[in-house]
LOZA-602311 format. One record per atom (N, C-alpha, C, O, CB): residue in one letter; x, y, z. Coordinates in pm, whole numbers, plus 50000, padded with zeros to 5 digits. Glycine has a CB too. Example, Ala and Ser with C-alpha at 12.3 -4.5 7.8 and 13.67 -1.06 7.14 Angstrom:
<nodes>
a513194943150780;a512304955050780;a513204967050780;a514244966850846;a511314955350905;s512854977550708;s513674989450714;s512905000350787;s513415011450804;s514084994050572;
</nodes>
This chain:
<nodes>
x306636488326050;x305946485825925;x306056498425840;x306116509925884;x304456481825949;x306066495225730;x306416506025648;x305586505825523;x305206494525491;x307866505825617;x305086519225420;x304056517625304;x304906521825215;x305346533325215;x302646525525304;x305156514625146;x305736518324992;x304276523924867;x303156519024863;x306616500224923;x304816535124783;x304046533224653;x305496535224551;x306386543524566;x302566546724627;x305396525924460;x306246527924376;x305426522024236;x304826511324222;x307616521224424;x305656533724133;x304556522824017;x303556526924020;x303236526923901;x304206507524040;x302526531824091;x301236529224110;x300826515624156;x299806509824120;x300646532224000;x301916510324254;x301776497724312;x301886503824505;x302726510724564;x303256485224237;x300786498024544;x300596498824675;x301136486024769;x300366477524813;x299166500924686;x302266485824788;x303186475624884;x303146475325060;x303896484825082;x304756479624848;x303036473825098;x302796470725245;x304236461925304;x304396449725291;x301226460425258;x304986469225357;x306186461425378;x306256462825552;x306286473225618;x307626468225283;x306276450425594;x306686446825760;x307806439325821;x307976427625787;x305726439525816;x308376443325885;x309786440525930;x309296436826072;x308436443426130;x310986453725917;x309906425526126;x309896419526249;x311696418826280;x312506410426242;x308986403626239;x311886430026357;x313186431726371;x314136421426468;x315306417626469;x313236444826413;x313096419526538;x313336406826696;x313196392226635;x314216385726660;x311746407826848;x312536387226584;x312656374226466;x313346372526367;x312756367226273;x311726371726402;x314686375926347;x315326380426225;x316856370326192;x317946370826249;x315656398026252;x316556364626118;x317806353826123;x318716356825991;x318026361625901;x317186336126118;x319856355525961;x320276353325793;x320266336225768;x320156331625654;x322156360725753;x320436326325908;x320216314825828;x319196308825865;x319246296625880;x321166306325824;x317886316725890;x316846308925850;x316846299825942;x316856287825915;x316896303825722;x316836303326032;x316506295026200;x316436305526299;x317316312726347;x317876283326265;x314756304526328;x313596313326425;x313946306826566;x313066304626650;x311656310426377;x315306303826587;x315126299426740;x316366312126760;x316586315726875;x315536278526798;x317126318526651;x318146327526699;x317726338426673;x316816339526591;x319386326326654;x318286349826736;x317816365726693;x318856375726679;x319236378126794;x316866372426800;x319296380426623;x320226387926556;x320606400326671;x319646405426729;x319556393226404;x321526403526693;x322216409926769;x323326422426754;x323546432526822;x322626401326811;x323786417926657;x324986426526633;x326176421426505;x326696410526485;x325736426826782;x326286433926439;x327746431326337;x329166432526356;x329346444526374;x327756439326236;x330296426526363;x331546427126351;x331866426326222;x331236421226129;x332146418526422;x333176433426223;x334066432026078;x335666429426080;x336496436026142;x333926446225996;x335806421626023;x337626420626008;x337646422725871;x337036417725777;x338536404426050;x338886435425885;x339076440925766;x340166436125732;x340806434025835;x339036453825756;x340836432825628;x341806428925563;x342276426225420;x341506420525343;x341886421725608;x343616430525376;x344046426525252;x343756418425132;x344516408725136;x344756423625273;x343226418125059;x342566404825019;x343406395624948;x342886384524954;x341396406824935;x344696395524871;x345556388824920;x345886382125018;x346856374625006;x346066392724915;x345226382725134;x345496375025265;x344456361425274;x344586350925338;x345226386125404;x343246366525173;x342126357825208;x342266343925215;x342796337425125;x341156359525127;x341606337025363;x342106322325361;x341076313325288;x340136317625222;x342336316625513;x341316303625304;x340486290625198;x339146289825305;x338996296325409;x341596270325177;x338436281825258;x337856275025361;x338236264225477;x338036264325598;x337126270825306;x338876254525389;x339536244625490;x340416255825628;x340186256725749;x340886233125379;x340946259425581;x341766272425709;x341136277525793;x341446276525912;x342316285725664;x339696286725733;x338816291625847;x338046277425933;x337756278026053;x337546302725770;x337836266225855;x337246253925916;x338176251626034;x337756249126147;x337166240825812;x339486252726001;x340686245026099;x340436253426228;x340126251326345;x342556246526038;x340766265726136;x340776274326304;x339626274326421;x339736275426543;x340826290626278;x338356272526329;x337356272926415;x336826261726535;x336176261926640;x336476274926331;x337566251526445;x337106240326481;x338536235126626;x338456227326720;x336916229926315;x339296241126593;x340586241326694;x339936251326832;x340206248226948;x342226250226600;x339186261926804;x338856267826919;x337806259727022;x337746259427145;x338326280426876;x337156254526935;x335866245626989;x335786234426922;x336156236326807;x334486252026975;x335396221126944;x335146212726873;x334166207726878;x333936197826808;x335756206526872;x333046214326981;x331926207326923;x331156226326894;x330376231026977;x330956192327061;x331536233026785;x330876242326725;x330366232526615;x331016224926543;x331726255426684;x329016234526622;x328736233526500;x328706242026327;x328146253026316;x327886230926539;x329166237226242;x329866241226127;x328836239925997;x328696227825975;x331226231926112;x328026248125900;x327316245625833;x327456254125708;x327926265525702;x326326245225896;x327036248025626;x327356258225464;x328516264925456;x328426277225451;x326326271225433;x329816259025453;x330896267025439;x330626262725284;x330296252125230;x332406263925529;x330926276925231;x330936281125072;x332616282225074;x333296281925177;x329926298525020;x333036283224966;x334616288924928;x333846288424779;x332906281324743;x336446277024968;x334796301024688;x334656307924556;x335966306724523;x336576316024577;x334086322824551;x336966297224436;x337616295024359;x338916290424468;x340106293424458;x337636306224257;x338366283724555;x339416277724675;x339556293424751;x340716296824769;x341316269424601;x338706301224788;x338716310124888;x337706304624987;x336926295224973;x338426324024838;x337956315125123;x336376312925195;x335686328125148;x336016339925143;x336416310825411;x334126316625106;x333286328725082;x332116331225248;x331656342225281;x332246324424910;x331976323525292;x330516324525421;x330916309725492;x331626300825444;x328306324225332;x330256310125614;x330106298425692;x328536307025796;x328166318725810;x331966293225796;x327956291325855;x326906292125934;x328016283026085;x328676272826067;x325226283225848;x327886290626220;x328326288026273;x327466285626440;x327286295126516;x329226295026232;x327126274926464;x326626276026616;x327196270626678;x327886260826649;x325516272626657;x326996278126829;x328206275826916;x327066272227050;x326486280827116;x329506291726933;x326916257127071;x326016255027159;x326136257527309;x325096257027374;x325756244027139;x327226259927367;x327656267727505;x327476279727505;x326976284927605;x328956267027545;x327746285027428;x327446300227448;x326166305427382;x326126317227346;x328606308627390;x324826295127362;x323976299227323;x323926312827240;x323386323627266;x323416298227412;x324676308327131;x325246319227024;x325166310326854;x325136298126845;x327246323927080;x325156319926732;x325286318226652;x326086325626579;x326256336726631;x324526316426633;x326646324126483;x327676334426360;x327246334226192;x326816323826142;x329536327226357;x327316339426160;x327306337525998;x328366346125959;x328126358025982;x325886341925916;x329256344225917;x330196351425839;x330626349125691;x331006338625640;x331226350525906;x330476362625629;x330576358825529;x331826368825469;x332536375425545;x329236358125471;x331986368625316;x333526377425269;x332526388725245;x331306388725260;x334756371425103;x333246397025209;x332976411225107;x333956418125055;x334746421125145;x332306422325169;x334516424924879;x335376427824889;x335376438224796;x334236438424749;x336086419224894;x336026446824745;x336006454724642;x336116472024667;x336896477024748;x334796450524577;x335126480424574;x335346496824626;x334156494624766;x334446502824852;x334706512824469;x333326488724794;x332656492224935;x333396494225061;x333356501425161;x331766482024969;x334366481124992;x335006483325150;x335936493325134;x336216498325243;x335816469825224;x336636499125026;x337686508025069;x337166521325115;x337776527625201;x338666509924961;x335806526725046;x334866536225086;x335096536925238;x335486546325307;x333386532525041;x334676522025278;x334116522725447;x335666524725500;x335646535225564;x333126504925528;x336846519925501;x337886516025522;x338486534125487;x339316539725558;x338296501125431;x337866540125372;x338666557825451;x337846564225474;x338026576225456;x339616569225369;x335846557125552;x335546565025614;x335996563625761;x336146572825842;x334406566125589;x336206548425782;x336746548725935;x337856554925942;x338056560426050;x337016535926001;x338936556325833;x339956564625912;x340156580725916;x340976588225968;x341146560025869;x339336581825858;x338846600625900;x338476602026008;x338766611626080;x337616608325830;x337556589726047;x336516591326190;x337896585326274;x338086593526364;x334586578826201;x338586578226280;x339716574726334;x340936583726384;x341516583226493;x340076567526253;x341126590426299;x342086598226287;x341706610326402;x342486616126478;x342236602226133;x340336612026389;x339656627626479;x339346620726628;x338446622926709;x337706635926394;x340316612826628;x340136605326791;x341376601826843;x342196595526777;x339256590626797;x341566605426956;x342916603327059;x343016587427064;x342096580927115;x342676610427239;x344076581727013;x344066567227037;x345626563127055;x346656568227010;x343316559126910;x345416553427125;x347166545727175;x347656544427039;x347066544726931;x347256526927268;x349086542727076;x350026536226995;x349536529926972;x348676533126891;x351036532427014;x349556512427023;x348566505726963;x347226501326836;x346906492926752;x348386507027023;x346866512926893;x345556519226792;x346126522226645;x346166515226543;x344866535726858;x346486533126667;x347766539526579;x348486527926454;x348486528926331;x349166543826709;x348896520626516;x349486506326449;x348426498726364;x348306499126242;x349976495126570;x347856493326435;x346156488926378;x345736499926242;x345746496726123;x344706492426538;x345326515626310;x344866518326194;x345476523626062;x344786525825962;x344136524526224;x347126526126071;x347936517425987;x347186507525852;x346726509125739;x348616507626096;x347466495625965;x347456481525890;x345806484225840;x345516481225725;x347826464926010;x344836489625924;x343316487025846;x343676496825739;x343186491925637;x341656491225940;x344286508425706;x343996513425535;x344416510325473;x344796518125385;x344096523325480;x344756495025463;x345396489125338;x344286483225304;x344186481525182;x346666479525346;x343246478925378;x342236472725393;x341316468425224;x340576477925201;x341516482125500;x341266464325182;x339846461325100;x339196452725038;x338836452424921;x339696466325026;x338986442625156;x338626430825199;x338076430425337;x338536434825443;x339656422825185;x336856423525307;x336216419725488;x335876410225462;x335926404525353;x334986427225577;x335146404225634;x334466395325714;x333126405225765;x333106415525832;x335526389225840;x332566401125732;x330996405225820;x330666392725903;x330396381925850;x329456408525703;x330686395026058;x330466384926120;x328866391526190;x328736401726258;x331856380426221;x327876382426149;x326676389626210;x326406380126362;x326536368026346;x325156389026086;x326106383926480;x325956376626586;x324576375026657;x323906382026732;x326816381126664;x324466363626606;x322336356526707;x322986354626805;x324206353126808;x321076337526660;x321896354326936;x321266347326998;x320436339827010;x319346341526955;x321126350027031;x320686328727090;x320046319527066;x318756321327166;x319256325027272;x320896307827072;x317206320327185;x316016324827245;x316036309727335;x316236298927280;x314576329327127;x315756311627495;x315966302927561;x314666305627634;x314726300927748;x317266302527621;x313416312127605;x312256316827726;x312176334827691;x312566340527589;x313006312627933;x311656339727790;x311456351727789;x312256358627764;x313326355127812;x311086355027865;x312306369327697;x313256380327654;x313606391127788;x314436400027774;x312486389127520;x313066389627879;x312966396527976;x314156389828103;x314536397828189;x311386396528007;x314816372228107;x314936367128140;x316446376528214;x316716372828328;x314596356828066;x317216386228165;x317846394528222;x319186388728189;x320216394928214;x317446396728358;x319176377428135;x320726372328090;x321326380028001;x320596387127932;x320816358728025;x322886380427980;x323586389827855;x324286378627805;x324916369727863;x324686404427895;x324006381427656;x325066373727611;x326536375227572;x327016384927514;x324656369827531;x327226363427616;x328606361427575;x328966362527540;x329346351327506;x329116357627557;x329846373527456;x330236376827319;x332006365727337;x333076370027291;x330346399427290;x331916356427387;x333536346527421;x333926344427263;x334696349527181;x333286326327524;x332966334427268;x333046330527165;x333156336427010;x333716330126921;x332336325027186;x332616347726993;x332916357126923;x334226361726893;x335026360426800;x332346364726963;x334176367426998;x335306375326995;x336816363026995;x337846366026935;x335156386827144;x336756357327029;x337526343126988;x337536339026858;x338716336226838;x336986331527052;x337016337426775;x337106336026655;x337016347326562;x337016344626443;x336336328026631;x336936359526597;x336806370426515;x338916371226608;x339536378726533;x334966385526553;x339286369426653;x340546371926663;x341476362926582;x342286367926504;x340826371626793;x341366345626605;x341636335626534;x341406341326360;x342466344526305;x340666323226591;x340426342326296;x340366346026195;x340986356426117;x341246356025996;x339546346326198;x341266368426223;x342136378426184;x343396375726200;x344226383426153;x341916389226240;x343696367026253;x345166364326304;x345546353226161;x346766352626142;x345246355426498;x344776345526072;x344936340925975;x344756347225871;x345386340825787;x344486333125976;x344116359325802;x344466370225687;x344756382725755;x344056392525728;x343246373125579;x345916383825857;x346116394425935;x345486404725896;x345876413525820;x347286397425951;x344236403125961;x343646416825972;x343266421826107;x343656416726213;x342466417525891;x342346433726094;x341726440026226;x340336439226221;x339646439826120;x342086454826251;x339956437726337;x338686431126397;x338146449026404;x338866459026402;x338896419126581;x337116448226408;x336416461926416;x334696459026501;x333976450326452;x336236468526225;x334286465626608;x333396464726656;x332506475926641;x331996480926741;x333676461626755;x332156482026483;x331186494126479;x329926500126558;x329366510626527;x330736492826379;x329546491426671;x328916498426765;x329966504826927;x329456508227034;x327666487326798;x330956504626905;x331776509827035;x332806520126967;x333376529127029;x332676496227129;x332976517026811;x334116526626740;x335276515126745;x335926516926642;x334576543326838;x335886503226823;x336956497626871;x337456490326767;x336726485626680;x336746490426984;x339056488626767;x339596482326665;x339746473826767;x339836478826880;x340706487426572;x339836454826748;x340126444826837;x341066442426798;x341736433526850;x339436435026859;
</nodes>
């Protein structure tokens, strides 16, 4: 909880960090961000990200896919086996190129494969993303000791990059996927 004064206005602001959804369904809890960075020239439609997703799984459920002038802009994504959710949405412009040569400074000051090397290449062309944010879905106690699956995730954060060839980025490990 936090006290704002701004104004001569006394605000009281509380954050429930463990109840925290972007689509507005209190049965999932937010977990973690991915990013696929990519060209934006590459950006696919919606119908495309629909195809692919729906080719990995077919019974994901698929909700509010937006597209902005026959692009994809966001989708709501639950994935009822892996007691998981997705929201992904676009982002594009100077933010990402900001972030895109701060990772490769921080990139660069790190021993990495060929591989790597190649990748971070192709990410500084970058300036265009995916923000893929990842729920869980609440099944009982939080204590219950289960981990979740990141399968499914990481399955469609590959599929997706593999359609506006980009690179998958996991900002809590540093890892390009």
């Amino acid at each position: 909880m936090g006290v704002v004064f701004a104004a001569g206005i006394f605000l009281v602001l509380t954050v429930w960090e463990y109840r925290v959804s972007l689509f507005e369904n209190d049965s999932y809890v937010y977990r973690d961000t991915f990013f696929i960075l990519f060209e934006n020239h590459n950006r696919p439609s919606g119908t495309t990200v629909k195809t692919v997703i729906e080719q990995i799984a077919e019974n994901y459920d698929l909700n509010n896919l937006r597209e902005v002038d026959g692009k994809f802009e966001s989708v709501t994504i639950i994935c009822p086996h892996d007691s998981s959710a997705m929201e992904i949405s676009y982002v594009g412009g100077e933010e990402v190129v900001e972030q895109v040569d701060n990772l490769r400074e921080e990139f660069l000051s790190m021993t990495l494969t060929t591989e790597e090397h190649e990748k971070l290449r192709s990410l500084s062309k970058s300036n265009a993303r995916f923000d893929i944010y990842h729920f869980e879905r609440q099944q009982g106690s939080e204590e219950d000791g289960e981990m979740l699956d990141p399968g499914g995730l990481l399955l469609i954060m590959e599929r997706i990059a593999n359609v506006c060839e980009g690179i998958g980025l996991d900002p809590q490990s540093n890892s390009l996927l």
